[in-house]
mmJSON file of the N, C-alpha and C atoms, coordinates in Angstrom:
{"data_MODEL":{"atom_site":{
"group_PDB":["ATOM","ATOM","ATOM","ATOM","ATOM","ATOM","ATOM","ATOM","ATOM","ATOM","ATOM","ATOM","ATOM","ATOM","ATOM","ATOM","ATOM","ATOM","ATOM","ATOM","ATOM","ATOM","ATOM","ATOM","ATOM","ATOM","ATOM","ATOM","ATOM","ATOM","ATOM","ATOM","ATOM","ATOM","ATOM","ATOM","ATOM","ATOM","ATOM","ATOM","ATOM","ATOM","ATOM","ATOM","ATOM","ATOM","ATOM","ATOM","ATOM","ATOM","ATOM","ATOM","ATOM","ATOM","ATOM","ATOM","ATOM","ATOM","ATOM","ATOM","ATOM","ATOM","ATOM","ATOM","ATOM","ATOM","ATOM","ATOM","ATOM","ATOM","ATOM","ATOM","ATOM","ATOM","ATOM","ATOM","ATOM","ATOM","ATOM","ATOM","ATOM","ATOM","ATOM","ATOM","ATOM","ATOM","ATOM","ATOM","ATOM","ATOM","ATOM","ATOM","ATOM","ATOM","ATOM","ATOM","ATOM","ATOM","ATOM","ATOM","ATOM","ATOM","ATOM","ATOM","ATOM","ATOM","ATOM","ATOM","ATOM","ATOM","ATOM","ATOM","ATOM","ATOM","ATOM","ATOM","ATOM","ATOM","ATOM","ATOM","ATOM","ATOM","ATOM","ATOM","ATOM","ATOM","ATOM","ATOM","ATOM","ATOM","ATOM","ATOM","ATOM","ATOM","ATOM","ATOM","ATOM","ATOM","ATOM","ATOM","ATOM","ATOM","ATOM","ATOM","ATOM","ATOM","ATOM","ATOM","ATOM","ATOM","ATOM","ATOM","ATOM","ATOM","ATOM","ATOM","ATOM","ATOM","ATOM","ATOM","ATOM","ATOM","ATOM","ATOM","ATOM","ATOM","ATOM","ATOM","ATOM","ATOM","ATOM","ATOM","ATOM","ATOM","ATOM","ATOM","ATOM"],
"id":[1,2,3,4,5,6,7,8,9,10,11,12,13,14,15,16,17,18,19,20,21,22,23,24,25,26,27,28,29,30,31,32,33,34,35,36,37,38,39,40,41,42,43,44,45,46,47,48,49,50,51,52,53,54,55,56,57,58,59,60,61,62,63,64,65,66,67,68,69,70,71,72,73,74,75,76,77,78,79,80,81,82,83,84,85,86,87,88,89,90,91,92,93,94,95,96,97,98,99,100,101,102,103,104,105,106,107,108,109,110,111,112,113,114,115,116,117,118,119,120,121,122,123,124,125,126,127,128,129,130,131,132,133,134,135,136,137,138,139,140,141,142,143,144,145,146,147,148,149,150,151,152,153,154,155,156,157,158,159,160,161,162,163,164,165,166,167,168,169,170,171,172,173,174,175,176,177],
"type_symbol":["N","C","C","N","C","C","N","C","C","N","C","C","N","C","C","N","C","C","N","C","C","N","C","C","N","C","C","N","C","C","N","C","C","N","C","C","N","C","C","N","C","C","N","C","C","N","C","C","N","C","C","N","C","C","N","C","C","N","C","C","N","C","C","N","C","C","N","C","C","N","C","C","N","C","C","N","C","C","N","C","C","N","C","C","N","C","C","N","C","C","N","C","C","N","C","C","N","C","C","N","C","C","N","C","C","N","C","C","N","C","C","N","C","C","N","C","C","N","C","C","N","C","C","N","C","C","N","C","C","N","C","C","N","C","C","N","C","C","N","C","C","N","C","C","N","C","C","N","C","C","N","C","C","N","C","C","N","C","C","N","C","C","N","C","C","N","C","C","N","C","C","N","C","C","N","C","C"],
"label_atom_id":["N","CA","C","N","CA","C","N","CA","C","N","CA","C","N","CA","C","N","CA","C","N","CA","C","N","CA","C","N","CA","C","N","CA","C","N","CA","C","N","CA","C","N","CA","C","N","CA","C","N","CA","C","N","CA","C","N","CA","C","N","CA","C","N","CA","C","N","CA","C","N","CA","C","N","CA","C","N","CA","C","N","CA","C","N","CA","C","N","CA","C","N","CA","C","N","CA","C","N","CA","C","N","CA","C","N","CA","C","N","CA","C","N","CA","C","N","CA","C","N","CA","C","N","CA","C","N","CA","C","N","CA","C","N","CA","C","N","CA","C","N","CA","C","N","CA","C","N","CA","C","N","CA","C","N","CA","C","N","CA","C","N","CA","C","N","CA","C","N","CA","C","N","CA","C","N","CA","C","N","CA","C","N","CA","C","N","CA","C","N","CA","C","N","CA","C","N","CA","C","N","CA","C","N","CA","C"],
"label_alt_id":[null,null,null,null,null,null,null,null,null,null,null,null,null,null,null,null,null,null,null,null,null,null,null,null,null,null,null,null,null,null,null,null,null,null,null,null,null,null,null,null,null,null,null,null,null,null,null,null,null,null,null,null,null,null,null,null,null,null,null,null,null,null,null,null,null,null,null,null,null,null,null,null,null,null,null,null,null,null,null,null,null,null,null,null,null,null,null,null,null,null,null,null,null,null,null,null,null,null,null,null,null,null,null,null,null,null,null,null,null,null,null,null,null,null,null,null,null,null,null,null,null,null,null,null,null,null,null,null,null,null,null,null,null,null,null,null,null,null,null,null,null,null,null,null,null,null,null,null,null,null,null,null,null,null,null,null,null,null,null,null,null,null,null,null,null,null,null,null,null,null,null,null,null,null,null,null,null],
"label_comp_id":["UNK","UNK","UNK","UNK","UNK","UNK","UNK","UNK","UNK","UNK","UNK","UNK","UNK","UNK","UNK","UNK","UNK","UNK","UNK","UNK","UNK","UNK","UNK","UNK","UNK","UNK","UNK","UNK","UNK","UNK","UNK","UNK","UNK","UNK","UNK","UNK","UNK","UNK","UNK","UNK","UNK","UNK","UNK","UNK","UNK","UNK","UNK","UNK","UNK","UNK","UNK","UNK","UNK","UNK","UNK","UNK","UNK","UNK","UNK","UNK","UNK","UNK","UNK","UNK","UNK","UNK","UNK","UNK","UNK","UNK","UNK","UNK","UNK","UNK","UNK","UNK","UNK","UNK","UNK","UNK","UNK","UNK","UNK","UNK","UNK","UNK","UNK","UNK","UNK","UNK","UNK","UNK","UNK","UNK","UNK","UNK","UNK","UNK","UNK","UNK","UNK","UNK","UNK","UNK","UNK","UNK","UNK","UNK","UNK","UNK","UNK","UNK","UNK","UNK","UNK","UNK","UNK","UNK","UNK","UNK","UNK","UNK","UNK","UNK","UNK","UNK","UNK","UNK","UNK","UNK","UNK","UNK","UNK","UNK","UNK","UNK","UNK","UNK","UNK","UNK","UNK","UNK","UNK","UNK","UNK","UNK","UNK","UNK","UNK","UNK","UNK","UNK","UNK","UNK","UNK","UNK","UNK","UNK","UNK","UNK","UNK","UNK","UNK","UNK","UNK","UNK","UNK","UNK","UNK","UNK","UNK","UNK","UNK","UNK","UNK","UNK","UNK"],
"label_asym_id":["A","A","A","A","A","A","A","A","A","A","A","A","A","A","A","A","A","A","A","A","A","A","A","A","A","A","A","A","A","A","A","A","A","A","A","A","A","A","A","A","A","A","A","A","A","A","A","A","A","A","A","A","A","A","A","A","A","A","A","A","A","A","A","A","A","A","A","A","A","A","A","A","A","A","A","A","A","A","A","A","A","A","A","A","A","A","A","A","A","A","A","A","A","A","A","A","A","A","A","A","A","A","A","A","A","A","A","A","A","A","A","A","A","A","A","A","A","A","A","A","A","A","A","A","A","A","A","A","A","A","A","A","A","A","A","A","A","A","A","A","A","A","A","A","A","A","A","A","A","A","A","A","A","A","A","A","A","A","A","A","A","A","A","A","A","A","A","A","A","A","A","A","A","A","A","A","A"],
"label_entity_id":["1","1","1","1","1","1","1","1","1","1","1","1","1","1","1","1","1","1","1","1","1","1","1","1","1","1","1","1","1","1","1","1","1","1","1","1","1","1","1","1","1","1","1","1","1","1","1","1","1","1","1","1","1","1","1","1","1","1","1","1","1","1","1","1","1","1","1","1","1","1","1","1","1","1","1","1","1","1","1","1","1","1","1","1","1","1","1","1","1","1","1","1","1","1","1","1","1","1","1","1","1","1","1","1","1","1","1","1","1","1","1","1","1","1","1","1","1","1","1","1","1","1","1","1","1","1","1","1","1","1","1","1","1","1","1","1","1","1","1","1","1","1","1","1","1","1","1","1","1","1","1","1","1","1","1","1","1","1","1","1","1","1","1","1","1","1","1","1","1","1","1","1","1","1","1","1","1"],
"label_seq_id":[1,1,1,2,2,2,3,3,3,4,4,4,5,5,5,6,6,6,7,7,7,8,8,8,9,9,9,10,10,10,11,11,11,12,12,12,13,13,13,14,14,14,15,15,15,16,16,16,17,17,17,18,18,18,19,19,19,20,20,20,21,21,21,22,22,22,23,23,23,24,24,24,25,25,25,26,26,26,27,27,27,28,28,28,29,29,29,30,30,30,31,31,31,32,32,32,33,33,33,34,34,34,35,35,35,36,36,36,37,37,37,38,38,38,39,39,39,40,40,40,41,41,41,42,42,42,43,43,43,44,44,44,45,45,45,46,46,46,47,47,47,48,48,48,49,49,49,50,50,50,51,51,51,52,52,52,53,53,53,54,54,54,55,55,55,56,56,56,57,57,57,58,58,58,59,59,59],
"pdbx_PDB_ins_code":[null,null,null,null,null,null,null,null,null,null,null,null,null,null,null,null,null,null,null,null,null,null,null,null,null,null,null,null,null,null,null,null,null,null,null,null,null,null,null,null,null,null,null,null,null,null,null,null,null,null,null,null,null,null,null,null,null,null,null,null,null,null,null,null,null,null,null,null,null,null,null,null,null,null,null,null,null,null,null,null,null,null,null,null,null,null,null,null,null,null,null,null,null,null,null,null,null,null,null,null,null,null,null,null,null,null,null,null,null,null,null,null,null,null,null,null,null,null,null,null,null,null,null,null,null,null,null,null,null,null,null,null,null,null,null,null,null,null,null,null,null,null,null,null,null,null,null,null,null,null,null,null,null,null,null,null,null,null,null,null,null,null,null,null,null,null,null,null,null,null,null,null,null,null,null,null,null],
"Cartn_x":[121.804,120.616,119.638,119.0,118.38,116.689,116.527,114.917,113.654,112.88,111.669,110.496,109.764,108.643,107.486,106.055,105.369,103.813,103.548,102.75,101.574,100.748,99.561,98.475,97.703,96.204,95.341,94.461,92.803,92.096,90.679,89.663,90.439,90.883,90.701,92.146,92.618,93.85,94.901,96.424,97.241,98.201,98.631,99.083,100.499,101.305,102.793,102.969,103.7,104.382,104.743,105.669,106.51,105.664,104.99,104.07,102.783,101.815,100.658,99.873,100.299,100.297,98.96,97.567,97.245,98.05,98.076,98.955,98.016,97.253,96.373,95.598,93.606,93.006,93.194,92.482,92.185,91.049,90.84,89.225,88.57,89.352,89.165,90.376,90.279,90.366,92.595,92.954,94.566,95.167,96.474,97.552,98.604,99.124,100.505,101.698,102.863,103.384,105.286,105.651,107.251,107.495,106.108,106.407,107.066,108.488,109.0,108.289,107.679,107.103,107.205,107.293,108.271,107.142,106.961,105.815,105.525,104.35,103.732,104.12,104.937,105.523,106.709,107.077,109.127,109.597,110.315,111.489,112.797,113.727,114.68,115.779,115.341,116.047,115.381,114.269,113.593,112.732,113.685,113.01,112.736,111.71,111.451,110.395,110.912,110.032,109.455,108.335,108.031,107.639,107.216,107.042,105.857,105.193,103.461,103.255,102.447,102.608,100.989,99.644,98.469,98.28,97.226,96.757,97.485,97.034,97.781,99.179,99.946,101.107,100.559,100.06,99.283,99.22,98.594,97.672,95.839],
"Cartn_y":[-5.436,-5.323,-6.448,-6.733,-8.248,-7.454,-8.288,-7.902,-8.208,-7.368,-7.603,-7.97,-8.932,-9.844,-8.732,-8.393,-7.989,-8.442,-7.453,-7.652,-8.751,-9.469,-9.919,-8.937,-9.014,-8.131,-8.987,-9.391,-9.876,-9.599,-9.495,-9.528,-7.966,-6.763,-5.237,-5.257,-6.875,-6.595,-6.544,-6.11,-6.172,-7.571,-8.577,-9.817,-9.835,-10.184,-10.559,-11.488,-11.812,-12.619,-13.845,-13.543,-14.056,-15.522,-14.738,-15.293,-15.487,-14.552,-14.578,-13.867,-13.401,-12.557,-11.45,-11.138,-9.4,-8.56,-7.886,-6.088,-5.265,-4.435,-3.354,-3.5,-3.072,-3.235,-1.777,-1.825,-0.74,-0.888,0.552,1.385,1.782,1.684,2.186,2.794,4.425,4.919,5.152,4.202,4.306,4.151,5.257,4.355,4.661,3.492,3.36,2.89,3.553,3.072,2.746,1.76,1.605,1.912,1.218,1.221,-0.141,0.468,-1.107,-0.993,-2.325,-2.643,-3.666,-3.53,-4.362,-5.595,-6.691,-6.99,-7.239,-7.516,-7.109,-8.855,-9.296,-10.817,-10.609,-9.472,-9.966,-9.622,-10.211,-10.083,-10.069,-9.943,-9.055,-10.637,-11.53,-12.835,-13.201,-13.048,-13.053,-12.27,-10.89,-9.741,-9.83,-10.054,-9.807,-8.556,-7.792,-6.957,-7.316,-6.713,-6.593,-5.31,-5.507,-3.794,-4.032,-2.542,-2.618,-1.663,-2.133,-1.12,-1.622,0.002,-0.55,0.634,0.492,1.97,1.334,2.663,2.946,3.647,4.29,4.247,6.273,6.252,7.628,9.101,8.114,8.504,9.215],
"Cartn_z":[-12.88,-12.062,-12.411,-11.265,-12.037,-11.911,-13.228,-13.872,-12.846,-12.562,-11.923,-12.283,-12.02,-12.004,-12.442,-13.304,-13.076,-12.382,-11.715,-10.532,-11.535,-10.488,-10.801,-10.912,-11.957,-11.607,-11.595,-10.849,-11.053,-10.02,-10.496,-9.837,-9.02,-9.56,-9.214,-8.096,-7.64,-6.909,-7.402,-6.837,-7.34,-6.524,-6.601,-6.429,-6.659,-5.647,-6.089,-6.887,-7.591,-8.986,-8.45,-7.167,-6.447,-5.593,-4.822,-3.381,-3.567,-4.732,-4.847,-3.944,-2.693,-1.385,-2.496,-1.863,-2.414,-1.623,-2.893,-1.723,-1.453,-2.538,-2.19,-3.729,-3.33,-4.374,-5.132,-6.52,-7.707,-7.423,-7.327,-7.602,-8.808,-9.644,-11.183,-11.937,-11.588,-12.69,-12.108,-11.695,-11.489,-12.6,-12.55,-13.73,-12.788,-12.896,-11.866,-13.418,-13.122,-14.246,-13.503,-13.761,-13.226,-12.126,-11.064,-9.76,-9.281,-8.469,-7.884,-6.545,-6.099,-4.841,-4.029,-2.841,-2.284,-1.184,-1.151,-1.13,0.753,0.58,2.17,2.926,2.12,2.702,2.896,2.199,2.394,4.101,4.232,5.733,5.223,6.547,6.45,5.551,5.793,5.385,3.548,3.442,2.115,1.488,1.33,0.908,-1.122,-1.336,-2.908,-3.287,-4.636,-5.35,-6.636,-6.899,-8.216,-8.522,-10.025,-10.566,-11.328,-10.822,-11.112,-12.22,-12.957,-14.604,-14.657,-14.374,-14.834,-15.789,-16.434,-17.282,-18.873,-18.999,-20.986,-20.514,-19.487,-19.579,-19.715,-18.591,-18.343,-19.518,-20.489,-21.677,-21.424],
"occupancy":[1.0,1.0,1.0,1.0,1.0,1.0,1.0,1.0,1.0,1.0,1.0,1.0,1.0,1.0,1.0,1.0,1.0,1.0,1.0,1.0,1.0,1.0,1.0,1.0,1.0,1.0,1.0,1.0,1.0,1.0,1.0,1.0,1.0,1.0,1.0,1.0,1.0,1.0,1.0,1.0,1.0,1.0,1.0,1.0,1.0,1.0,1.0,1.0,1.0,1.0,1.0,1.0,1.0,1.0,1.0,1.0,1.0,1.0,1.0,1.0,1.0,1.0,1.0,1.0,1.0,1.0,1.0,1.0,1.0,1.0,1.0,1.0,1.0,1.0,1.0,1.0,1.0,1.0,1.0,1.0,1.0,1.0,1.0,1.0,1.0,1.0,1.0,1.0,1.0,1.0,1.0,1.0,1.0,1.0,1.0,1.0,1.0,1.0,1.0,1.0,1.0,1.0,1.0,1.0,1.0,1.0,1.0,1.0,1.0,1.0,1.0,1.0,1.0,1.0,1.0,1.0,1.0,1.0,1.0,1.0,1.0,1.0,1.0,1.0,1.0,1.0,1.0,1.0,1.0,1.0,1.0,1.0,1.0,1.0,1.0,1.0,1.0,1.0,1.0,1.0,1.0,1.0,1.0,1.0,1.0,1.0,1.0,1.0,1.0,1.0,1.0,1.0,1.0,1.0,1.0,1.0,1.0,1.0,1.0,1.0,1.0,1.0,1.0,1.0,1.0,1.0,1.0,1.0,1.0,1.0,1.0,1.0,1.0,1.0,1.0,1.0,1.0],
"B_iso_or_equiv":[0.0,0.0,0.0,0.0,0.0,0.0,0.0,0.0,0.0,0.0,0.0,0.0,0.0,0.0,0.0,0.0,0.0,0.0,0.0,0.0,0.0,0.0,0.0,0.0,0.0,0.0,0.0,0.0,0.0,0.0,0.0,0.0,0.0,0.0,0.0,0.0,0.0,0.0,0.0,0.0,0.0,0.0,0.0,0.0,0.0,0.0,0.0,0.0,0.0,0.0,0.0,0.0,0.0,0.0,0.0,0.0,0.0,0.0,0.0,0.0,0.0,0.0,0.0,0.0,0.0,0.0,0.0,0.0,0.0,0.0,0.0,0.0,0.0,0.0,0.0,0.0,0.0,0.0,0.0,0.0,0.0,0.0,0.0,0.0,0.0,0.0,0.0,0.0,0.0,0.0,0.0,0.0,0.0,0.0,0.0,0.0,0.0,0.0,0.0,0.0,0.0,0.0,0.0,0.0,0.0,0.0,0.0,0.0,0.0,0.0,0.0,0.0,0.0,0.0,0.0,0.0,0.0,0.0,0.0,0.0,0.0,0.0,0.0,0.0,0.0,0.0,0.0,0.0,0.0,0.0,0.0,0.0,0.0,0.0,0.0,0.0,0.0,0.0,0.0,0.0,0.0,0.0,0.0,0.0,0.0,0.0,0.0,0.0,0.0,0.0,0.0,0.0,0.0,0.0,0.0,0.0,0.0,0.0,0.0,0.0,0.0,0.0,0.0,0.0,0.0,0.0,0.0,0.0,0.0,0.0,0.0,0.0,0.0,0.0,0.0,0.0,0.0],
"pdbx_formal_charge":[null,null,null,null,null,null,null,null,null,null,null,null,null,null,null,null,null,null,null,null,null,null,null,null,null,null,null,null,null,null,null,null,null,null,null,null,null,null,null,null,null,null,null,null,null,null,null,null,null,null,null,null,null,null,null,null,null,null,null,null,null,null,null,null,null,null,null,null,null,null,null,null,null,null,null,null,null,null,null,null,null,null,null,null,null,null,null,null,null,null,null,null,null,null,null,null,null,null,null,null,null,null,null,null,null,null,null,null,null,null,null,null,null,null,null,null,null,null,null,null,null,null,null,null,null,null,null,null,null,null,null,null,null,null,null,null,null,null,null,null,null,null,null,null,null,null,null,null,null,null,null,null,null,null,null,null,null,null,null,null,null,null,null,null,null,null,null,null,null,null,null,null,null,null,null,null,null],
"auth_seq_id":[1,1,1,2,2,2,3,3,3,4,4,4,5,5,5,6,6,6,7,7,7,8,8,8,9,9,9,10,10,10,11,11,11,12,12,12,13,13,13,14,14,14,15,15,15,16,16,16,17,17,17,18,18,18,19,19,19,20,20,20,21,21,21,22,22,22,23,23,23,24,24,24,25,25,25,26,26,26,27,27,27,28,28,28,29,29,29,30,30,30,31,31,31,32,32,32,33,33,33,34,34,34,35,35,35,36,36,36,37,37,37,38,38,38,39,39,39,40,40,40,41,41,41,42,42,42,43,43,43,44,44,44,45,45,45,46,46,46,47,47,47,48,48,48,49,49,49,50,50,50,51,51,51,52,52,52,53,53,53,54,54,54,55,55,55,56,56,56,57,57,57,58,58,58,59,59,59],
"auth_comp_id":["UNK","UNK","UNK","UNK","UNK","UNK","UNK","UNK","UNK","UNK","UNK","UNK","UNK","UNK","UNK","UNK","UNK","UNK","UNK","UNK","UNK","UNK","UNK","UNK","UNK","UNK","UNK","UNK","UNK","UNK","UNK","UNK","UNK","UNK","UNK","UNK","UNK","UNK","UNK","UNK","UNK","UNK","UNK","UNK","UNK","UNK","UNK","UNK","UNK","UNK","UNK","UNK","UNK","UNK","UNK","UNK","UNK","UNK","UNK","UNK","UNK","UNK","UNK","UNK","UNK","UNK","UNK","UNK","UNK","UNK","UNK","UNK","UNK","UNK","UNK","UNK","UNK","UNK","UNK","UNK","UNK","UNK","UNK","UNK","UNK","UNK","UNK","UNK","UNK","UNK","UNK","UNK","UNK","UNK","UNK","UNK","UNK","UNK","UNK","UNK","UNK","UNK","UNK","UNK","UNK","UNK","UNK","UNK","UNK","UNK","UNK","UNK","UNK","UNK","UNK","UNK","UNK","UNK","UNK","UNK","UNK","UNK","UNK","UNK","UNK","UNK","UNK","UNK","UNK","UNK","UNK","UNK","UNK","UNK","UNK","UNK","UNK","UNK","UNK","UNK","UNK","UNK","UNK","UNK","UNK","UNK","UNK","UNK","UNK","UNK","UNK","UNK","UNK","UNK","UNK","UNK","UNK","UNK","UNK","UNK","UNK","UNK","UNK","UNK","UNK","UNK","UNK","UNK","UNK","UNK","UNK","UNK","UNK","UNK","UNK","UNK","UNK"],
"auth_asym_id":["A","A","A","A","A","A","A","A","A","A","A","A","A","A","A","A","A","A","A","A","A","A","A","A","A","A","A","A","A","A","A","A","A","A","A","A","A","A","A","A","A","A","A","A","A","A","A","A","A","A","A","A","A","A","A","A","A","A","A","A","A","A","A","A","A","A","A","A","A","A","A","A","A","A","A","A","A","A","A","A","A","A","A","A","A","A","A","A","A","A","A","A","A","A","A","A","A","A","A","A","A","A","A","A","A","A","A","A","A","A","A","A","A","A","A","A","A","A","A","A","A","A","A","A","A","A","A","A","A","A","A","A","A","A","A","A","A","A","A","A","A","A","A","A","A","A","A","A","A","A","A","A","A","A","A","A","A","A","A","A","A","A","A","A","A","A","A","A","A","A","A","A","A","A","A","A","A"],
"auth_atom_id":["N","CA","C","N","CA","C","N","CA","C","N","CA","C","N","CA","C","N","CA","C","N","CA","C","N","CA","C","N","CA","C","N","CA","C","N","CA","C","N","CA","C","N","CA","C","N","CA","C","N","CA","C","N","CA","C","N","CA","C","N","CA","C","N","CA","C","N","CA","C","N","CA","C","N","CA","C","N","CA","C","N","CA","C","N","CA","C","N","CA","C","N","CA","C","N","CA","C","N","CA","C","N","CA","C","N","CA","C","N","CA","C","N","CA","C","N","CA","C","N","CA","C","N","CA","C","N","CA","C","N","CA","C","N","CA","C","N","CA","C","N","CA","C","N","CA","C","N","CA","C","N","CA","C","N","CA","C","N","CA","C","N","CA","C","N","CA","C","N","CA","C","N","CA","C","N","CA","C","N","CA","C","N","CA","C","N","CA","C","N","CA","C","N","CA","C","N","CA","C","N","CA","C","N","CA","C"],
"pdbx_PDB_model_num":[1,1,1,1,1,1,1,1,1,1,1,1,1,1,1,1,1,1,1,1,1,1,1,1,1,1,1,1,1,1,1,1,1,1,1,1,1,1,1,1,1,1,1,1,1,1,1,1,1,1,1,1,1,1,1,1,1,1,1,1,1,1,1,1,1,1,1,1,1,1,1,1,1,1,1,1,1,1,1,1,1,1,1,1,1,1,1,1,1,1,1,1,1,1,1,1,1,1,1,1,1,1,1,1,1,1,1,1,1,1,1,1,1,1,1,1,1,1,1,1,1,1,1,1,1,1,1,1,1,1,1,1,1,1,1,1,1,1,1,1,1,1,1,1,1,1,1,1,1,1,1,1,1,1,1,1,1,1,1,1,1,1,1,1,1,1,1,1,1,1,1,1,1,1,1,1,1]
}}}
């Protein structure tokens, strides 16, 4: 299985690895942990994911 990229965070967005594309902002208080996401650029010819890990790992 080939290894996935982790997402960009800045400035409260979450950013593909890949494209730099924003996907969707953070409001605060999220923990997303070993989400694969599939990004708001891919098509059916150049589909890429990454995986979004925010928080302490929902501590």
């Amino acid at each position: 299985m080939k290894t996935l990229k982790k997402a960009i965070i800045r400035d409260n967005w979450i950013r593909c690895p890949t494209c730099g594309k924003k996907q969707f902002m953070l409001y605060g208080g999220e923990v997303i942990h070993g989400l694969k996401f599939r990004c708001r650029t891919s098509n059916s010819r150049q589909e890429h994911y990454f995986l979004i890990d925010t928080g302490n790992g929902g501590e």
